[in-house]
TITIKE-576167 format. One record per residue (C-alpha): residue number from 0; residue in three letters; x, y, z. Coordinates in Angstrom, 3 decimals. Example, Ala and Ser with C-alpha at 12.3 -4.5 7.8 and 13.67 -1.06 7.14 Angstrom:
2
{r 0,"ALA",{12.300,-4.500,7.800}} {r 1,"SER",{13.670,-1.060,7.140}} 
This chain:
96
{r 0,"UNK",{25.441,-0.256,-21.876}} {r 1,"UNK",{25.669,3.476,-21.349}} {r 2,"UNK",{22.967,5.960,-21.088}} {r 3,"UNK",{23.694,9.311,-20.907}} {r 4,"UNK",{20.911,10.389,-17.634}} {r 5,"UNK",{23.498,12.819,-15.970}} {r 6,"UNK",{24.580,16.395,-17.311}} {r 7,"UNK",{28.320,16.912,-18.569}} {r 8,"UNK",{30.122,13.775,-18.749}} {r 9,"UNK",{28.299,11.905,-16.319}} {r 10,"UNK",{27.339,8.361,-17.300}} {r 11,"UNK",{24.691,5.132,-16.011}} {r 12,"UNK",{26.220,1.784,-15.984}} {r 13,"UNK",{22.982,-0.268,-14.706}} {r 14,"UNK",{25.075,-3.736,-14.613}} {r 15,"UNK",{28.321,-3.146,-13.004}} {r 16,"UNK",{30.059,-6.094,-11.752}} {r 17,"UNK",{33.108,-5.864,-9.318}} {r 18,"UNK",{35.957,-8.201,-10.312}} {r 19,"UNK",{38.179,-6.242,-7.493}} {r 20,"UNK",{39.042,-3.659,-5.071}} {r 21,"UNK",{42.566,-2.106,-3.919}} {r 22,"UNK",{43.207,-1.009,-0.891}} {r 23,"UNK",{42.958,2.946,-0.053}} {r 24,"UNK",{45.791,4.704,0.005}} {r 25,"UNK",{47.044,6.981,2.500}} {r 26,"UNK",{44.400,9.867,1.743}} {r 27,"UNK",{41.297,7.314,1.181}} {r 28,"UNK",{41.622,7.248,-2.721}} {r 29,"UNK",{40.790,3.198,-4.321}} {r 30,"UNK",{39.810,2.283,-7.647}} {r 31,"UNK",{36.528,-0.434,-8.009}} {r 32,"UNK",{37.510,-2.763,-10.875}} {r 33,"UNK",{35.073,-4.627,-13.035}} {r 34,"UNK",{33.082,-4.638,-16.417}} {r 35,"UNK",{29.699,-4.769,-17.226}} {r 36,"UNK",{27.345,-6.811,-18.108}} {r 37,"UNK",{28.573,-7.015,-21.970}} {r 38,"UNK",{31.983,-7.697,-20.867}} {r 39,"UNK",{33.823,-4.086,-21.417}} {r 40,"UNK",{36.098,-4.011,-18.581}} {r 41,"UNK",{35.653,-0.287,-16.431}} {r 42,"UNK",{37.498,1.032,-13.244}} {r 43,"UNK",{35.417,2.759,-10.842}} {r 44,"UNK",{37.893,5.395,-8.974}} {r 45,"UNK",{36.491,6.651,-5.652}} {r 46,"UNK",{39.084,9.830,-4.751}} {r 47,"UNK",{40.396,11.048,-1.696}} {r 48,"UNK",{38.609,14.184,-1.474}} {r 49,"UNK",{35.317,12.686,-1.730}} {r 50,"UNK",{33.007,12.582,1.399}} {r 51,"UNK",{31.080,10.565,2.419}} {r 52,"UNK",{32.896,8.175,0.610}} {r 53,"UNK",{31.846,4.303,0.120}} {r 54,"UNK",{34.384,1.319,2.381}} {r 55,"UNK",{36.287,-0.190,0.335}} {r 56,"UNK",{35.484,-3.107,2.338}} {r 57,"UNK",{32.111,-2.194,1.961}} {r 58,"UNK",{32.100,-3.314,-1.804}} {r 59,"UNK",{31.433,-6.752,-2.709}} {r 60,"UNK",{33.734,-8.744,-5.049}} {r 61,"UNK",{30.953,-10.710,-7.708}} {r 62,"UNK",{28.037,-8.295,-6.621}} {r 63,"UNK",{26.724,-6.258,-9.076}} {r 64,"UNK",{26.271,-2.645,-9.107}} {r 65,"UNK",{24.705,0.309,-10.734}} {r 66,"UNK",{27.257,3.188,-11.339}} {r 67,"UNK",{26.702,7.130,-11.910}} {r 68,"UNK",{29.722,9.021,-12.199}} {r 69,"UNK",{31.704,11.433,-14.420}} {r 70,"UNK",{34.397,9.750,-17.004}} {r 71,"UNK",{37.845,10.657,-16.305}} {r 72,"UNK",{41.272,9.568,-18.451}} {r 73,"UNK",{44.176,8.144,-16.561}} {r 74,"UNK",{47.169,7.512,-18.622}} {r 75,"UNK",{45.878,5.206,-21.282}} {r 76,"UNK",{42.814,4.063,-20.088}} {r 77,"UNK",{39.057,5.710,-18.665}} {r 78,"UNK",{37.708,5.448,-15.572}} {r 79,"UNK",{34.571,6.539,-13.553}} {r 80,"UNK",{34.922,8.597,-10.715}} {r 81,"UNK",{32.062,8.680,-7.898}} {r 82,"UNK",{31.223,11.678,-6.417}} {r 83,"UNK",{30.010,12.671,-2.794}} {r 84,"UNK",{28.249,9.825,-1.643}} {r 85,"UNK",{25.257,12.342,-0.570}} {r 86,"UNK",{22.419,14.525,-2.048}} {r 87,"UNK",{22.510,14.335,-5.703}} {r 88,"UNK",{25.572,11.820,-5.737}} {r 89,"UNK",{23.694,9.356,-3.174}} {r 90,"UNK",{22.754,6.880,-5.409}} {r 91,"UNK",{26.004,6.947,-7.954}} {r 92,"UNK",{27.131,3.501,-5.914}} {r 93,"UNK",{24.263,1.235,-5.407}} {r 94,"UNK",{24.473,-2.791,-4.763}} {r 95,"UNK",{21.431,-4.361,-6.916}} 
């Protein structure tokens, strides 16, 4: 479920699970797919410009995840994107 810990449109998905990854694109950018632990399918979208950034090889298809992140729309659907993986946004990404 969603809990709203973050300022602005941040939210806290404590049960993410990762159904699959795409590979990064020329400047870095992937989206995380997966839903959480009720079922509602979410993309996690990790952009170019962020740095440190997460591997996309790094995440782990089946593993689950907690997720802090601002909600973005993308033509039709919503998506979290990750910020900096440093400082405040260290722990947006974490492998439980």
């Amino acid at each position: 479920a969603y809990t709203k810990d973050h300022p602005d449109n941040d939210i806290s998905i404590q049960e993410y699970i990762v159904t699959n990854v795409n590979k990064p694109d020329e400047e870095g950018a992937f989206t995380i797919y997966g839903k959480t632990s009720s079922g509602q399918s979410i993309n996690i979208r990790i952009d170019g410009a962020v740095y440190p950034k997460p591997k996309a090889s790094s995440i782990e298809i089946g593993a689950t995840y907690s997720v802090i992140g601002g909600v973005s729309r993308v033509n039709q659907t919503f998506q979290i994107m990750i910020g900096n993986q440093k400082n405040q946004g260290l722990n947006d990404l974490i492998k439980k």
